[in-house]
BAVEX-61914 format. One line per 3 residues: their letters; for each residue z, x, y of C-alpha. Coordinates in Angstrom, 2 decimals. Layout:
<rs>
a	Z:X:Y; ...;
</rs>
This chain:
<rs>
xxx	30.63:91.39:83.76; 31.85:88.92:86.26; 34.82:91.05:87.54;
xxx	34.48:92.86:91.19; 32.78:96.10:91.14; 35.84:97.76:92.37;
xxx	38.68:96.35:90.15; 35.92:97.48:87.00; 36.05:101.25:87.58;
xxx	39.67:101.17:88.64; 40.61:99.83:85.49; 38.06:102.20:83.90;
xxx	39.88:105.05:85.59; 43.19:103.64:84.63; 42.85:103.45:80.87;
xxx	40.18:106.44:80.41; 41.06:109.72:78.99; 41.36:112.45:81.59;
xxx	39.88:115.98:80.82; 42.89:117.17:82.61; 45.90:116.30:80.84;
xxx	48.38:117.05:83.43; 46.73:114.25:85.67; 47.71:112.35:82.59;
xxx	51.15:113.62:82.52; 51.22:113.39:86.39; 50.73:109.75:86.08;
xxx	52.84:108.66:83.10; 55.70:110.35:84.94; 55.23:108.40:88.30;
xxx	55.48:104.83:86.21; 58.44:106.04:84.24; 59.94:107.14:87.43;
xxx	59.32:104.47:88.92; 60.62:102.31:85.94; 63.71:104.00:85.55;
xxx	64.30:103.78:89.64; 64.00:99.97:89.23; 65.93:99.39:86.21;
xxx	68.83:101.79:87.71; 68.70:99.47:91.05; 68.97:96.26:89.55;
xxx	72.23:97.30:87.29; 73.74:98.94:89.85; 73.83:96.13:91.85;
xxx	74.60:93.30:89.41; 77.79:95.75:88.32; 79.36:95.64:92.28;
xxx	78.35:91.90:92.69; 80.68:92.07:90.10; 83.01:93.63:90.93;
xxx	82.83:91.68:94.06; 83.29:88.39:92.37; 86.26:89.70:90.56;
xxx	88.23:90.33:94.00; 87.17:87.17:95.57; 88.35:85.04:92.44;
xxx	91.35:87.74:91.85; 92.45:88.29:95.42; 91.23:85.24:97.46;
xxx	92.49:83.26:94.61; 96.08:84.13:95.42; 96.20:84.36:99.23;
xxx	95.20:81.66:100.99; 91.86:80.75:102.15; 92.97:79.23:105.24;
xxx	97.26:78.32:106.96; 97.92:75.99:109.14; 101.47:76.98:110.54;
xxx	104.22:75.41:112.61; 106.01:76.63:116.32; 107.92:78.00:114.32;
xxx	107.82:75.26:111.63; 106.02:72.10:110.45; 108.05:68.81:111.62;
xxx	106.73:67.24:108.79; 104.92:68.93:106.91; 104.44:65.80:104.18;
xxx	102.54:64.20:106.79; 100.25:67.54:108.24; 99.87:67.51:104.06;
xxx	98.31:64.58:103.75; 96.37:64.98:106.84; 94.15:68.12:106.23;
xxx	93.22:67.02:102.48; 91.52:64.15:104.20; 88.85:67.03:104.91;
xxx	85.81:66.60:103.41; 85.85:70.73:102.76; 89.50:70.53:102.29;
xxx	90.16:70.84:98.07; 93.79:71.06:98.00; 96.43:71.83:100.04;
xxx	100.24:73.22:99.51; 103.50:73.67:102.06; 104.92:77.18:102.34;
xxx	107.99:78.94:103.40; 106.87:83.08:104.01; 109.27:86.17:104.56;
xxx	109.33:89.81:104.20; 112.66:91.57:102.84; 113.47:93.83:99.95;
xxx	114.12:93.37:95.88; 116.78:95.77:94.13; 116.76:96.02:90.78;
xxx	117.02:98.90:87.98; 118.36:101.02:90.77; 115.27:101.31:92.39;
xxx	113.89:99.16:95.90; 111.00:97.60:96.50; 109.21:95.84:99.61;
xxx	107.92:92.64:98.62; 106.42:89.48:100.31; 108.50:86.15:99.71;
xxx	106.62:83.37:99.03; 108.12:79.46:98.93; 106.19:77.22:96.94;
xxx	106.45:74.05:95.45; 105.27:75.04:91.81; 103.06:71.51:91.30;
xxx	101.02:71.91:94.46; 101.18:75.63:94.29; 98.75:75.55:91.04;
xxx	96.13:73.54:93.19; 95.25:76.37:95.63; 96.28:79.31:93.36;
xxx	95.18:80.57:90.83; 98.18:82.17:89.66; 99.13:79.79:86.82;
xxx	96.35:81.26:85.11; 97.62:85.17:85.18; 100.89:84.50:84.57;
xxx	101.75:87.24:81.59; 106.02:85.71:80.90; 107.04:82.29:81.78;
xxx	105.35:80.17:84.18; 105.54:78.02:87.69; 107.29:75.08:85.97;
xxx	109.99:77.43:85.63; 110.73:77.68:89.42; 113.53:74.87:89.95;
xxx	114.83:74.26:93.08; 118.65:75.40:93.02; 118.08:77.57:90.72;
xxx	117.39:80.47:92.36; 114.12:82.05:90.47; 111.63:84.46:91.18;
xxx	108.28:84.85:89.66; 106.96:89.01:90.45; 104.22:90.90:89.55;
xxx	103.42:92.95:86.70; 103.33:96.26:88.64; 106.87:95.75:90.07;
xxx	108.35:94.70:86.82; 107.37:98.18:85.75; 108.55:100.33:88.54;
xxx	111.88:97.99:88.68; 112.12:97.64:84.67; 112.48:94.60:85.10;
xxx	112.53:91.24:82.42; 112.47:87.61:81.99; 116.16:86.93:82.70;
xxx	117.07:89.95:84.33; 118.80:89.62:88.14; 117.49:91.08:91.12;
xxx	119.27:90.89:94.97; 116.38:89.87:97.45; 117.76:91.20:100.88;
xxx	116.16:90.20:104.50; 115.68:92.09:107.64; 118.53:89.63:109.09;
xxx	121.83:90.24:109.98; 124.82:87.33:108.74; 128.21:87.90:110.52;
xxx	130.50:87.36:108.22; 134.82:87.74:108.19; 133.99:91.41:106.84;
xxx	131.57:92.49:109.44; 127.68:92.00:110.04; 125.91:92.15:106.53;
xxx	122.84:91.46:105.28; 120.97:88.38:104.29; 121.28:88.78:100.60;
xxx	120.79:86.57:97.51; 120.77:87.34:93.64; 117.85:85.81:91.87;
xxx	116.73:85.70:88.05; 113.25:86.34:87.36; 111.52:83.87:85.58;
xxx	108.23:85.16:85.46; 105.78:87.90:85.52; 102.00:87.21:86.62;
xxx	99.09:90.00:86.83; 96.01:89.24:88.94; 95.49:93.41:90.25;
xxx	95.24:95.34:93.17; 98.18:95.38:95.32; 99.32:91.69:94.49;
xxx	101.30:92.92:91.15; 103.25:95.30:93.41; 104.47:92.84:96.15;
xxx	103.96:89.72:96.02; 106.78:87.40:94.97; 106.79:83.62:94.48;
xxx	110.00:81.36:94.43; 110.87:77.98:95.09; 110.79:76.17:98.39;
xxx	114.16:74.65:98.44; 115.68:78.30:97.36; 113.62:79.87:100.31;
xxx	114.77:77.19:102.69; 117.69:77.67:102.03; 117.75:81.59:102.55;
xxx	115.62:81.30:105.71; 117.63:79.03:107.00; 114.74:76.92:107.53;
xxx	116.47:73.49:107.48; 114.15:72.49:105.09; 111.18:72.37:106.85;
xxx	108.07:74.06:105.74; 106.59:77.08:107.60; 102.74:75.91:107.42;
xxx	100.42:74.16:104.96; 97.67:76.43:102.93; 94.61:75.13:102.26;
xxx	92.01:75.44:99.56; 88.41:75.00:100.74; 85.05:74.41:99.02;
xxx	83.07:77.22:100.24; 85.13:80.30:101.40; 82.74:81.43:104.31;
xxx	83.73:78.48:106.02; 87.18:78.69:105.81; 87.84:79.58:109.68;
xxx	85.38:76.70:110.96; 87.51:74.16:108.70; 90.67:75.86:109.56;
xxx	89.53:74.89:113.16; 88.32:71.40:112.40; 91.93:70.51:111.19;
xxx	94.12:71.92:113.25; 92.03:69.91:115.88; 92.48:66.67:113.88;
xxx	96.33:67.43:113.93; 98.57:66.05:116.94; 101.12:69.03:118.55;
xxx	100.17:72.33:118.80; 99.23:74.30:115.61; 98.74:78.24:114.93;
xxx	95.51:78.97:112.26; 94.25:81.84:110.42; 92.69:82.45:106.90;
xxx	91.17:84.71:104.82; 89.34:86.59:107.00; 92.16:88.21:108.94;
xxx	94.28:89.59:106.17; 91.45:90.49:103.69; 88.12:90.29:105.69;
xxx	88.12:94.39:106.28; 88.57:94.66:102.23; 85.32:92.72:102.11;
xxx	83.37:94.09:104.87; 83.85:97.45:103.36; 82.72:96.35:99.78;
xxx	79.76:95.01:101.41; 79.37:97.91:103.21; 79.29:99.82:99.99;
xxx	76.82:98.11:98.49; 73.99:98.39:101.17; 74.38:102.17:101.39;
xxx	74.06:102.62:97.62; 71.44:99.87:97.81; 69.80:102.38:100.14;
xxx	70.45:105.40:98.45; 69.29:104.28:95.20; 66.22:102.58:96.84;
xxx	64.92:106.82:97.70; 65.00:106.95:93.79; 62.05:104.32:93.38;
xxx	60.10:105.84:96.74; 60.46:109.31:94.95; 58.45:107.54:92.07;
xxx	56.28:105.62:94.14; 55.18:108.50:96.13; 54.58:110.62:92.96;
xxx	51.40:108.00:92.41; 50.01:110.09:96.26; 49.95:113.18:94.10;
xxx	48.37:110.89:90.84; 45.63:109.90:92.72; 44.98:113.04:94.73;
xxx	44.26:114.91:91.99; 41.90:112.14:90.37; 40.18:112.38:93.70;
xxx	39.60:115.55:93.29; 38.68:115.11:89.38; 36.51:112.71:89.98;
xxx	34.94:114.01:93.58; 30.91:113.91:91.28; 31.52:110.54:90.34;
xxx	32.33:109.21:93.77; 29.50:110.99:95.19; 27.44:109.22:92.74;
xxx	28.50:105.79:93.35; 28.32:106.75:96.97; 24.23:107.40:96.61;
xxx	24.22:104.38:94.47; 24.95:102.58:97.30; 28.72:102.39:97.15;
xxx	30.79:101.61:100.79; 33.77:103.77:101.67; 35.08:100.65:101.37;
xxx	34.77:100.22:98.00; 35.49:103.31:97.03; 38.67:103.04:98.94;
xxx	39.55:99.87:96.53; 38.88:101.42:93.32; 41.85:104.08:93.58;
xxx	44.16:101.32:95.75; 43.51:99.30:92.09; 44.15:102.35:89.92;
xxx	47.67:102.65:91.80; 48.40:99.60:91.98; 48.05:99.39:87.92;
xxx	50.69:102.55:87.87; 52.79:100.25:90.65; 52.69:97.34:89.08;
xxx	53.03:98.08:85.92; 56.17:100.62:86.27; 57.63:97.49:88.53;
xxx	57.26:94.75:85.85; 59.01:97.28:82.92; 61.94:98.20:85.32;
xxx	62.52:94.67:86.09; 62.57:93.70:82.83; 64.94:96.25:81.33;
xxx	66.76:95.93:85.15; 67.40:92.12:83.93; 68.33:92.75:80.34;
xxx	70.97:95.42:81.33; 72.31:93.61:83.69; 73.38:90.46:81.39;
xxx	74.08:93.12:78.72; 75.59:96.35:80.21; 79.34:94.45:79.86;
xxx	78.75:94.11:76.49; 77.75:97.55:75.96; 80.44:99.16:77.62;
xxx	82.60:97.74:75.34; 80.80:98.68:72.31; 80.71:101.72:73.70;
xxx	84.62:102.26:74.54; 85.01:100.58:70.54; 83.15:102.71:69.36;
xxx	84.58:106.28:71.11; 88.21:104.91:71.28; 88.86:105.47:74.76;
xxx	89.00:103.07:77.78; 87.50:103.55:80.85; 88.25:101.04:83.18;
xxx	92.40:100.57:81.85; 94.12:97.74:83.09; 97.49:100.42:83.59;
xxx	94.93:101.75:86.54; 92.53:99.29:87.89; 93.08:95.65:88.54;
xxx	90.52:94.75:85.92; 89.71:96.39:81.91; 86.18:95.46:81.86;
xxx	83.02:96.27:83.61; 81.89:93.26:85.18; 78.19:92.60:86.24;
xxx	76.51:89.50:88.16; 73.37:89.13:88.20; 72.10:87.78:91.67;
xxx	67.93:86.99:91.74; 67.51:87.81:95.09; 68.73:91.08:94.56;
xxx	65.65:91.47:92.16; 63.47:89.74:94.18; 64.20:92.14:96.80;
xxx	64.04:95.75:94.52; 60.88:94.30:92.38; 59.06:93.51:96.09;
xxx	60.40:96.98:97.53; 59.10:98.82:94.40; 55.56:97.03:94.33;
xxx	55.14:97.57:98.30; 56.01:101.47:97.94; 53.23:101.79:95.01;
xxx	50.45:100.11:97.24; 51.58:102.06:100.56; 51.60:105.26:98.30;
xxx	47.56:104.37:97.31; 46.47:104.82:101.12; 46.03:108.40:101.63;
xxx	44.34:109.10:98.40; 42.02:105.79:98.41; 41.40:107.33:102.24;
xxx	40.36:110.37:100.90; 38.32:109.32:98.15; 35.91:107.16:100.69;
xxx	35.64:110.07:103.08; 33.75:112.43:100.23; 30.22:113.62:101.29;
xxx	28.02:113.11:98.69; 25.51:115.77:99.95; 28.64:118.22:99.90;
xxx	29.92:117.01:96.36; 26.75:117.46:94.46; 25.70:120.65:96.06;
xx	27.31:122.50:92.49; 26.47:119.95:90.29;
</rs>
C-alpha cells in the first residue's frame, strides 16, 4: 500500500493475465530474445578473449617483447645484460645471435629463422621450455652443433631427434673450389610446438655454434628483454636504451606482431557490434509489447485519466512494465552469459567425447581446445547496453499511452 501509484499498476500489468494471448506471447518472446541476445554476447566474447590470451602467451611468449641490438653488434653484451635487468619493468633478459638461411633435410627445403641462445637465460624470457614435445634446451651445447625446430617442420622435413640437417646462409665463402655457400650440418636435438607459424620456422641453436657460423666473433647481436606488462614494452625499450652509453637500435613486440593484434582486436569490436543488433532486435520487440497493451488497455487509461491520473503517470506505468520485460530478460542472460562462459570449454569437450570427432585439431590450429576468458567489463558493458535498449524501447509506447483522450476512449464503452 505504500508503493508509488505508478510502479503498482505496472506491476499489475506485468503479472496479470491478458485477454489477448498473443500480447502474452508478444511479450514472453521479447524477454527470451532478449535473454538469448545477452547470453550469446557474453560467450562470444569470453571465447575470443580467449583466444586472444592464447596468442599473447603462445606467440608473445616466444618472440621477444622488446631487443636491444648492437651497430652491428653488442661490445659487451655481459655488461648491456646486466644493465637493462636493473629495470624496474625489466623481468629477465637474454643475448642473441639472429639470421635467416635455409634447412635441408628429407630432400625437401625449408626457410627458417636462426636463433642463438644461451639455453639457461633463454628459459627466462621464453616460454619455450615449456612446449618442447622431444628433448629440451639443456640439450643445446656449445660445440656441438644442435638445433632445436618446430613441430610443423619436423613433419614436412620428416625429421627426428638425431637426425642431420645442413643449415645454409644467404652468404657467399670463397673457398680453393670456387664461391660456395655458408653451410653447416647440424643434429636436431629437439622438437617444440607452441602454433601458428612458429612450428614452421623458427629454429633455436646455441650461441657459440651461431657465432661461430655468423662469423660474429663472438659477440652477441642484441639483448631481449622480458617485461612486466607487455603494453609497455616500447616505453621501457626506450627507457633502457637511454640508460645505455653508445648508440643502440630498439624495437619490440609491436613491430613484428602488433598488426596480428590490431586485427584480432579489430575482430572482436565488429562482432561485438554485430551481435549487439541481436539484443536491440529483442529490446525493440518490447515497442511492439507495449503498443499493443496500449491499445488493450486504452478504457483503463482513460479511467485513471478521469480519476485524476497525469500523463505523467501514465507515462511511468508502461516505462515500469518494460522495464520488468528489460530487466528481467537482462538479469537471466547475464546469468546463463556467466555460467557458459566458465563452462562452454568444458562442454565442448564433452561434446567432441561424446561424438568422437575434434573440432578444433591440433594437426590444424595452433591450439585443440576452445578457450574462453571471462573479462567483467565485457559484462558490465552488454548487461548496461541490454538494460539501456529495454528502457529507450518503453518511450514511444509510455508516450502514447499518456496522450489517450479519455472523452475519445470511453465514447464505446
Amino acid at each position: 500500500m505504500f508503493r508509488p501509484l505508478s510502479l503498482y499498476i505496472g506491476l499489475r500489468y506485468t503479472a496479470a493475465k491478458r485477454r489477448n494471448h498473443f500480447i502474452s506471447f508478444i511479450s514472453l518472446t521479447s524477454m527470451i530474445g532478449l535473454m538469448l541476445g545477452v547470453a550469446v554476447l557474453i560467450i562470444v566474447l569470453s571465447v575470443m578473449n580467449g583466444f586472444d590470451r592464447e596468442l599473447k602467451q603462445r606467440i608473445l611468449g616466444m618472440v621477444p617483447h622488446a631487443v636491444i641490438q648492437g651497430n652491428p653488434e653488442l661490445q659487451d653484451w655481459e655488461s648491456v645484460d646486466r644493465e637493462v635487468e636493473q629495470h624496474p619493468s625489466v623481468l629477465a633478459a637474454a643475448p642473441f645471435i639472429q639470421g635467416q638461411g635455409m634447412v635441408t633435410g628429407g630432400g625437401n627445403v625449408r626457410g627458417v629463422l636462426l636463433n642463438g641462445v644461451l639455453p639457461e637465460q633463454e628459459r627466462t624470457v621464453s616460454i619455450i621450455e615449456n612446449h618442447m614435445l622431444k628433448g629440451g634446451l639443456d640439450d643445446l651445447r656449445s660445440g656441438e652443433f644442435g638445433i632445436i625446430i618446430g613441430k610443423q617442420m619436423a613433419s614436412s622435413l620428416g625429421l627426428d631427434l638425431g637426425d642431420k640437417v645442413t643449415v645454409v646462409l644467404p652468404e657467399a665463402s670463397v673457398t680453393p673450389a670456387g664461391v660456395l655457400p655458408r653451410l653447416k650440418r647440424f643434429t636436431v636435438q629437439g622438437v617444440f610446438s607452441v602454433g601458428a607459424e612458429l612450428d614452421g620456422n623458427y629454429t633455436l641453436i646455441h650461441m657459440d655454434d651461431a657465432s661461430k657460423l655468423m662469423r660474429t666473433g663472438g659477440k652477441a647481436e642484441g639483448v631481449r628483454l622480458l617485461v612486466d606488462d607487455l603494453f609497455q614494452a616500447p616505453q621501457v625499450a626506450r627507457e633502457v636504451a637511454g640508460q645505455l652509453s653508445g648508440r643502440h637500435y630498439i624495437s619490440d613486440w609491436t613491430r613484428t606482431h602488433g598488426n596480428l593484434f590490431q586485427a584480432i582486436r579489430m575482430e572482436k569490436t565488429m562482432i561485438g557490434l554485430l551481435l549487439m543488433f541481436i539484443v536491440a532486435v529483442a529490446a525493440f520487440n518490447i515497442v511492439s509489447t507495449l503498443v499493443m497493451v496500449v491499445t488493450d488497455k486504452t478504457a483503463d487509461i482513460a479511467i485513471l485519466r478521469t480519476m485524476g491520473a497525469t500523463p505523467g503517470r501514465i507515462m511511468r506505468i508502461f516505462i515500469v512494465q518494460g522495464a520488468v520485460i528489460g530487466l528481467t530478460g537482462t538479469i537471466v542472460g547475464t546469468t546463463l552469459g556467466i555460467l557458459g562462459a566458465y563452462n562452454i570449454s568444458a562442454f565442448i569437450a564433452w561434446l567432441e567425447n561424446t561424438l568422437g570427432h575434434q573440432f578444433l585439431s591440433s594437426d590444424v590450429y595452433f591450439i585443440s581446445y576452445l578457450p574462453s576468458q571471462l573479462l567483467w567489463q565485457d559484462v558490465y558493458i552488454i548487461s548496461g547496453a541490454g538494460l539501456a535498449l529495454s528502457l529507450l524501447a518503453t518511450i514511444y509506447p509510455a508516450w502514447r499511452a499518456s496522450r489517450v483522450d479519455p472523452a475519445e476512449a470511453l465514447r464505446y464503452e
